[in-house]
C-alpha positions as CSV (number, residue, x, y, z in Angstrom):
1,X,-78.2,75.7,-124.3
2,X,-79.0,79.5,-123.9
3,X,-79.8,80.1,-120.2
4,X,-83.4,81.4,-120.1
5,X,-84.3,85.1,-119.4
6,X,-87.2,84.6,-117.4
7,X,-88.6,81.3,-115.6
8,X,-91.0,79.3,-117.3
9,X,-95.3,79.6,-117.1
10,X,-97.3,77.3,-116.5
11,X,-98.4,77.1,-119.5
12,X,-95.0,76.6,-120.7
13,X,-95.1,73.1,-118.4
14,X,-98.2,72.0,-119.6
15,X,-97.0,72.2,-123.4
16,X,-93.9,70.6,-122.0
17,X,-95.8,68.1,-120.2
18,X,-98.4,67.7,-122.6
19,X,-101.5,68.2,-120.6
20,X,-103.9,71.1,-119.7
21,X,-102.6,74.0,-117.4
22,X,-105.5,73.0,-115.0
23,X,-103.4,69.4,-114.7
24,X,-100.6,71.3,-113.9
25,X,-102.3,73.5,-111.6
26,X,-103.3,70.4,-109.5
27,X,-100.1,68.9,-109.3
28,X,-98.6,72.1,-107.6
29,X,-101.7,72.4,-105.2
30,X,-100.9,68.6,-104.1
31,X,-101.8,66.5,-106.9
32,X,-105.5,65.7,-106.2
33,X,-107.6,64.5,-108.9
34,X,-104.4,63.5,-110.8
35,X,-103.6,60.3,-111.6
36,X,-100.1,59.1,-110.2
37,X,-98.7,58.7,-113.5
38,X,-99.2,62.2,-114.5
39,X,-98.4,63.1,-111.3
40,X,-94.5,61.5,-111.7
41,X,-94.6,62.5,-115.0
42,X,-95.5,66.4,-114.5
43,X,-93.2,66.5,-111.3
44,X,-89.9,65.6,-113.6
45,X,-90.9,68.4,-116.0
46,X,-91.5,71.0,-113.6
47,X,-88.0,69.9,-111.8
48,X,-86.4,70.0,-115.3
49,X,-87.2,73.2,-116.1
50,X,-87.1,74.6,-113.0
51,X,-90.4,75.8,-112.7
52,X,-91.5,77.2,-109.2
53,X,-94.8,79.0,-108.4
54,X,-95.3,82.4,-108.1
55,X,-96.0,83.2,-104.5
56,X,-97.0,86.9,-104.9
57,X,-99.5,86.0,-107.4
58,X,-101.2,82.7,-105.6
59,X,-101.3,84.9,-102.3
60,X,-103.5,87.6,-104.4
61,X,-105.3,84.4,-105.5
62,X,-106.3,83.7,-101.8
63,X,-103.7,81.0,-101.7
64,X,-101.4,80.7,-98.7
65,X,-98.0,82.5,-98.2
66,X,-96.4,79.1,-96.7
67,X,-95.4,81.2,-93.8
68,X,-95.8,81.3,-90.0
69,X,-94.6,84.1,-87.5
70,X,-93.1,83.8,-84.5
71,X,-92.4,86.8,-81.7
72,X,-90.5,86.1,-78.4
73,X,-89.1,88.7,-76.2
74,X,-85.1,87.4,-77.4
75,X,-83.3,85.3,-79.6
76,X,-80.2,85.4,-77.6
77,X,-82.2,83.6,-74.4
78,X,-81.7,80.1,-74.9
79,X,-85.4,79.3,-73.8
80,X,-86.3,80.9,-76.7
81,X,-83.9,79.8,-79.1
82,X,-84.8,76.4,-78.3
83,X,-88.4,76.9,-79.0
84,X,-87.6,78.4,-82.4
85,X,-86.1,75.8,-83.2
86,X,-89.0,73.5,-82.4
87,X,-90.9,75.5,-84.2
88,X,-89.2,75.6,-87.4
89,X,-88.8,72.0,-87.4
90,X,-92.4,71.7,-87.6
91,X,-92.9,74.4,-89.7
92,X,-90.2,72.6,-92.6
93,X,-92.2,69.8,-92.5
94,X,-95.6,71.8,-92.8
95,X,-93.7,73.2,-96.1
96,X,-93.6,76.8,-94.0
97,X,-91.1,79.3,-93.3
98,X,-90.5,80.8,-90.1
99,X,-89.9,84.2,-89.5
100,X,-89.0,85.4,-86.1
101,X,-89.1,88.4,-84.8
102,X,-87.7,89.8,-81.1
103,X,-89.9,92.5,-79.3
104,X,-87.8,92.3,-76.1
105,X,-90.3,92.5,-74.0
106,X,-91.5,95.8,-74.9
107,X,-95.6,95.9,-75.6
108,X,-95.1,98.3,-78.0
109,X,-92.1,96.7,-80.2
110,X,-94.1,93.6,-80.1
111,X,-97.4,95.2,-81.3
112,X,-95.0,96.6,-84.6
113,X,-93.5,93.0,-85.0
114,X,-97.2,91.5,-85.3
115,X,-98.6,94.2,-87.5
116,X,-95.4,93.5,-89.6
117,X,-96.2,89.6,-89.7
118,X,-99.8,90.5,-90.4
119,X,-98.7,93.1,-93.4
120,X,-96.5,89.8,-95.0
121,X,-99.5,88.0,-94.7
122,X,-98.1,85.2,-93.0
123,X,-100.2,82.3,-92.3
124,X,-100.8,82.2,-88.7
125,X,-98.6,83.4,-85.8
126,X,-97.0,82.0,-82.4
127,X,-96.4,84.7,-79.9
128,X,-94.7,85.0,-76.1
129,X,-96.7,87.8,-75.0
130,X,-94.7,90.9,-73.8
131,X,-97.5,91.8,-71.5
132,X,-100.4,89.0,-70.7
133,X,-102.8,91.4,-69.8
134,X,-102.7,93.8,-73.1
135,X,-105.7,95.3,-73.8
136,X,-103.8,96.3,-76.9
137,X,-102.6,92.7,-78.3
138,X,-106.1,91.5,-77.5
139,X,-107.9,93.9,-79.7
140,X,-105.3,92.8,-82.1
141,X,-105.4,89.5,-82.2
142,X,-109.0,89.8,-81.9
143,X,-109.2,91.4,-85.6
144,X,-107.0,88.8,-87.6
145,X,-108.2,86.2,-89.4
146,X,-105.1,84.0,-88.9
147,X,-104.9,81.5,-86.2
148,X,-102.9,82.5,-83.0
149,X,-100.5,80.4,-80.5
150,X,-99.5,81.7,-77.6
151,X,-96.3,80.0,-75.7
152,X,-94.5,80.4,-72.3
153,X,-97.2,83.5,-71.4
154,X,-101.5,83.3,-72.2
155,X,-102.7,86.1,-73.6
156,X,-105.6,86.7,-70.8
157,X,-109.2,86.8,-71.6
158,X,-108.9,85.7,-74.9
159,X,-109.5,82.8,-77.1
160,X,-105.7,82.8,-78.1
161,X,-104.6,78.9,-77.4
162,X,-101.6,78.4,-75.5
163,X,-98.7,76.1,-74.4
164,X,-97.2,76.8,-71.2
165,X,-95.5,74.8,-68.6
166,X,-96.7,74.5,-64.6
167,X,-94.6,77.6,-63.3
168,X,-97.2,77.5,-59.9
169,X,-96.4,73.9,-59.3
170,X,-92.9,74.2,-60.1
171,X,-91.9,76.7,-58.1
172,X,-93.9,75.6,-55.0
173,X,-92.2,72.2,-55.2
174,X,-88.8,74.0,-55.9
175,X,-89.0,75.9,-52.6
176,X,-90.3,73.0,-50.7
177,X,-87.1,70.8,-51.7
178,X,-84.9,74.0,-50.0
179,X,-87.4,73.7,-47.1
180,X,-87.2,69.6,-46.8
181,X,-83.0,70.5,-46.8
182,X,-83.7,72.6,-43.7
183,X,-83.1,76.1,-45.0
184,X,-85.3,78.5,-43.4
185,X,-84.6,82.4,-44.8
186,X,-85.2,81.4,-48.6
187,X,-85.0,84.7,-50.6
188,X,-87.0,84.9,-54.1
189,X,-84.6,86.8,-56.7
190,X,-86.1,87.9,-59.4
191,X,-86.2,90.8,-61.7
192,X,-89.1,91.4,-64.7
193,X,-91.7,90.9,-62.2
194,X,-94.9,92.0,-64.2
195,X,-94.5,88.7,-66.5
196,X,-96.8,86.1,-66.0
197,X,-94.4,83.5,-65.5
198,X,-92.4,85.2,-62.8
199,X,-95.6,86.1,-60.8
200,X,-97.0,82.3,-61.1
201,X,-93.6,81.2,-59.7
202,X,-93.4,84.1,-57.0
203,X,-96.8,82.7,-56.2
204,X,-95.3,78.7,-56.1
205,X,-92.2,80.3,-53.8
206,X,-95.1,81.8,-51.2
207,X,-97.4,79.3,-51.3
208,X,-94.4,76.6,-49.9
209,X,-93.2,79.1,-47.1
210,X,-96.3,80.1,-46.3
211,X,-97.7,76.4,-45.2
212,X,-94.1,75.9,-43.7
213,X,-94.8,79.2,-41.0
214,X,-91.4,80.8,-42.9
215,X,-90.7,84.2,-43.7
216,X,-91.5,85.3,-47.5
217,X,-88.9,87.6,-48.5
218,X,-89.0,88.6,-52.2
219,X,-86.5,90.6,-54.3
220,X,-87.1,91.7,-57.1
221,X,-84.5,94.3,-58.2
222,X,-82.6,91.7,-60.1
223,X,-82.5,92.8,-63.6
224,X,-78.7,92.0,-64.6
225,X,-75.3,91.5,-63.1
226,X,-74.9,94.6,-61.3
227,X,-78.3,95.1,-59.9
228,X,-77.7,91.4,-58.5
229,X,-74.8,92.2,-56.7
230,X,-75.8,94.9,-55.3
231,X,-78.9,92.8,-54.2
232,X,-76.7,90.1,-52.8
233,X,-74.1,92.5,-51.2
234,X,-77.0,94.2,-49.0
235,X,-78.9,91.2,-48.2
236,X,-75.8,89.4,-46.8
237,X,-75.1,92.5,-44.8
238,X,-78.7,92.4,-43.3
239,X,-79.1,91.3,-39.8
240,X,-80.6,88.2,-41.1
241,X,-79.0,87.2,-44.5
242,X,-80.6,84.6,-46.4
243,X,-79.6,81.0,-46.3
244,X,-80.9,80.1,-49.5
245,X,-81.6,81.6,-52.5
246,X,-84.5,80.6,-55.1
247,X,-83.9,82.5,-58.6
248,X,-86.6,82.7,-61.0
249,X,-84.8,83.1,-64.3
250,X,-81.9,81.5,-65.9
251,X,-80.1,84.4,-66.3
252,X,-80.7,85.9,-63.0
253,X,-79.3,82.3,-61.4
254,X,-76.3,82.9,-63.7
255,X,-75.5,86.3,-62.6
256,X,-76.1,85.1,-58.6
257,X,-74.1,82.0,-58.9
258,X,-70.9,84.7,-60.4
259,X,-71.7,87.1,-57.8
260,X,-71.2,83.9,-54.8
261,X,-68.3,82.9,-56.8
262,X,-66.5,86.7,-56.7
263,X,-67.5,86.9,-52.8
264,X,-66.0,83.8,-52.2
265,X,-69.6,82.5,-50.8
266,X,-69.4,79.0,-50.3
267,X,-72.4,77.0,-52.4
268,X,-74.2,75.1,-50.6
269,X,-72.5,75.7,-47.4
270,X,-73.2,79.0,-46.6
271,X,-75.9,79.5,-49.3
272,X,-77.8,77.4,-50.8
273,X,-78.4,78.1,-54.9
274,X,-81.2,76.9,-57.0
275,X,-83.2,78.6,-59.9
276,X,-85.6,78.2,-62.5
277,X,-84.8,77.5,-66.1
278,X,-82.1,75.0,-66.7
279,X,-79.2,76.1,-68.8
280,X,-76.4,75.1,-71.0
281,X,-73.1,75.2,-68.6
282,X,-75.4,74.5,-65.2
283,X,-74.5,71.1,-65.0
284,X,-70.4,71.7,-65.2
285,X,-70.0,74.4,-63.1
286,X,-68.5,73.7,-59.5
287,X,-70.6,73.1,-57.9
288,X,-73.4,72.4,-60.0
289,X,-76.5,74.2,-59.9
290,X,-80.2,72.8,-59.2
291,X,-82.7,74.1,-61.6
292,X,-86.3,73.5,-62.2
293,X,-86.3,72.1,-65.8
294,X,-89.2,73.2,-68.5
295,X,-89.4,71.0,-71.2
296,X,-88.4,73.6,-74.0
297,X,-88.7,71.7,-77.3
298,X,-91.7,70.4,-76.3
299,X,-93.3,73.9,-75.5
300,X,-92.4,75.0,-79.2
301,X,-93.3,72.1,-81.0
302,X,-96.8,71.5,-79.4
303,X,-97.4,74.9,-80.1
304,X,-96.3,74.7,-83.7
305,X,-98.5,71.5,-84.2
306,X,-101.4,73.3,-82.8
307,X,-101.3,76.3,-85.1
308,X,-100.9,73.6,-88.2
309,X,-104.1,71.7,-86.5
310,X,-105.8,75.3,-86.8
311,X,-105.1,76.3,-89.9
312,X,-105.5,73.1,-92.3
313,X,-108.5,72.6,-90.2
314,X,-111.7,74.5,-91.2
315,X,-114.1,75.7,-88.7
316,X,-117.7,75.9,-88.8
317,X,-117.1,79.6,-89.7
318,X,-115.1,78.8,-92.8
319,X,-112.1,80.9,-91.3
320,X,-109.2,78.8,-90.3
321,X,-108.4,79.0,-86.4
322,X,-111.1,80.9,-85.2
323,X,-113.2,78.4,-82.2
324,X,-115.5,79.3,-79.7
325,X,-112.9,78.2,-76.6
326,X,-109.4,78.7,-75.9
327,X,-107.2,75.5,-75.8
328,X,-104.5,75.7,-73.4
329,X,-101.4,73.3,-72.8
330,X,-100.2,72.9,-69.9
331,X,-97.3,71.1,-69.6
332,X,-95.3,69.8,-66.7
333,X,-91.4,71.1,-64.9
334,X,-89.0,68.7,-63.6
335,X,-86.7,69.2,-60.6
336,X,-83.0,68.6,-61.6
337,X,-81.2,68.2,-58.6
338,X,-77.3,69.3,-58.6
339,X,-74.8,70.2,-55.8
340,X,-75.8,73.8,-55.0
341,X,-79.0,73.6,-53.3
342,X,-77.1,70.3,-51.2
343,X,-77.9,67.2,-53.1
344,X,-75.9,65.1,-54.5
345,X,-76.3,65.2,-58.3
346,X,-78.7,63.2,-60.1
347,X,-77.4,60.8,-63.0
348,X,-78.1,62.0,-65.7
């Protein structure tokens, strides 16, 4: 058989088929008002000939582009990853592509990411907002007719929805469990301190040694291995170096716990270790390190399921997404306790 040139109209399935183009037209769009025998029957045509819709044209028709957008600051962080995954799964069984963009925490790369999305025409979006109090993504988001997740970070003083975990109540309970072990100079080590999450958990760490009479004592020069050291180095040459130390991102706990480890700093002994964000290797290291766990998958895939609930649902307004009230998730963080804040490891 000579292999075809071009793919095959609809019109060229409905001859095939033997019905009307507007049968044809129903079965791609979901089969409604077709009986289930047509249905079968036009489905093994279009599969035999290989007949797929064009996008480009149903998009100018008004149709969907079967596509959702997703921005987080990385791709590499395995927070994020995880949620993209979540995400997609979702998405695959919404019949959606994801595409994911990473604006690094930069408000301005993340502004050209969503004007990107918004130029593809993609369905709705999910975003981890580089900066929660943009005046700039607001007047954004503001304008599209799309509906709009936010995850990990809210976009304030909007009616974006979001899904983000407890980071207050986590962190509070966090520092009170390195109190309740008897540590009294807890240092907060942190870097990125103008993101939401790291100022509700710096708020969590104060709030616990606050209503224990202990000193607050906050770093926040932490931004990668080098600026932890040096952070570490100085504080344990301070006339009162820390006895614990509370890090508020995964990756900042991972460069502490190799900066202890190449100064020979005995965990828990002489200080104690434990951060927020669980990662992969946390629980094999020697000695293992406590974390605050979010529940990661979760956060992406309630925030996937909510965009879906926004745009097959049809407001009063007859734009998808667009309510008169934000919706926000909250979800709750779990205390893992390993050996480096002093406890012997839960089972897992």
């Amino acid at each position: 058989m000579k292999k075809r040139s071009t793919p095959p109209t609809v019109s060229e399935v409905a001859r095939a088929a033997g019905v009307g183009t507007t049968t044809v037209s129903r079965v791609i769009n979901g089969g409604d008002r077709v009986s289930p025998k047509t249905l079968a029957h036009v489905q093994r045509v279009i599969q035999a000939m290989g007949y797929s819709p064009n996008q480009a044209a149903r998009v100018l028709k008004g149709h969907r582009t079967k596509t959702i957008g997703l921005v987080i600051p990385s791709i590499a962080d395995p927070f994020f990853s995880s949620c993209a995954e979540a995400v997609q799964a979702v998405a695959l069984a919404n019949d959606s592509l994801l595409i994911v963009t990473a604006s690094h925490n930069d408000p301005h790369t993340e502004i050209e990411n969503l004007n990107i999305l918004i130029s593809h025409r993609v369905d709705g979006f999910i975003v981890a907002p580089a900066n929660s109090q943009s005046q700039a993504l607001r007047d954004l988001l503001k304008r599209v007719a799309v509906p709009v997740v936010s995850i990990d970070r809210p976009v304030s003083d909007s009616l974006v929805a979001s899904v983000v975990t407890d980071n207050f109540k986590g962190a509070k309970f966090a520092t009170q469990h390195l109190i309740d072990h008897g540590y009294k100079r807890i240092v907060c080590l942190t870097g990125e301190s103008t993101l939401f999450t790291i100022q509700e958990r710096t708020r969590g760490y104060r709030a616990a040694v606050d209503s224990a009479g202990l000193p607050s004592t906050l770093n926040t020069s932490a931004k990668d291995y080098r600026s932890t050291e040096y952070a570490i180095e100085s504080m344990l040459s301070g006339a009162n170096p820390p006895d614990a130390l509370f890090t508020l991102k995964n990756s900042t706990t991972i460069y502490a716990f190799e900066v202890l480890q190449k100064l020979n700093i005995a965990v828990p002994k002489t200080i104690a270790l434990l951060g927020f964000d669980d990662f992969e290797l946390a629980a094999t290291v020697r000695p293992s390190i406590s974390v605050v766990q979010q529940p990661v998958e979760e956060i992406g895939r309630v925030a996937a399921e909510l965009l879906f609930e926004q745009l097959l649902g049809t407001r009063s307004s007859g734009i998808p997404g667009k309510s008169k009230r934000p919706r926000q998730v909250i979800l709750e963080t779990r205390l893992v306790q390993r050996s480096s804040c002093g406890c012997s490891p839960t089972p897992a």
